[in-house]
N, C-alpha and C positions, 0 to 999 in steps of 0.2 A: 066442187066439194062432193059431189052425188057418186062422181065417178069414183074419187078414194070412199066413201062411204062403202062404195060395194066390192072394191079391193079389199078395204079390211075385214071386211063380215067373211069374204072369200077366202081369205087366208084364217080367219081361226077357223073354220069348218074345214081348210086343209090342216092347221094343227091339232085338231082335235081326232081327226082322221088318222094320223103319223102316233098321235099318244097311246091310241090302243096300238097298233101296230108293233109299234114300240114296247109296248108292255106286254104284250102275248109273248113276243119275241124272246125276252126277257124272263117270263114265268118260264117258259121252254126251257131256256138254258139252262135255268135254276132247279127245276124238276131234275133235268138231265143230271146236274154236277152233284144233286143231293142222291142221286141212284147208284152216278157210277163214281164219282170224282171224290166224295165226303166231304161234300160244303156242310158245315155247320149253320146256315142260318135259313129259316123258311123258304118257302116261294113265295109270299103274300109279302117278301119288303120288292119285289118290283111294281109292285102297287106304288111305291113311292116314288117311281116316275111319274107318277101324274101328275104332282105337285107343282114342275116349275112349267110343264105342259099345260095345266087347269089355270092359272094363274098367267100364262101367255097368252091363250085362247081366250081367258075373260078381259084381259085390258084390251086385246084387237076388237073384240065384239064392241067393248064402252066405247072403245074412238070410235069405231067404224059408227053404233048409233049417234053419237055427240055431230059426228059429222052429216049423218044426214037429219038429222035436226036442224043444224044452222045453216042448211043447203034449202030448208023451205022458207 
């Protein structure tokens, strides 16, 4: 159990890593397409990739601690 305990805490600190990424990424583009393309809607809705990102990375973290809790 100790050893998935630290696979999962491992991997949301890799999703949570990917979320910014992902989201910079994505402000970019959005900056971009509102300069030169005429997207009609802000930069600040790629903020709302964090949502299903914030919410993957918080249930890996709960199992990852659940499990090393019931590994002592």
């Amino acid at each position: 159990m100790k050893k998935l305990s630290v696979l999962l805490l491992l991997a949301a600190g890799v999703l949570s890593h990917m979320a910014v990424g992902m989201t910079a990424y994505s402000w970019a583009s959005m900056e971009c397409a509102i300069a030169h393309g005429g997207a009609s809607a802000p930069a600040s809705t790629a903020l709302l990739l964090l949502i299903p990102y914030g919410l993957g990375a918080a249930l890996l973290t709960t199992l990852g601690l659940w499990c090393r809790k019931k590994s002592r």
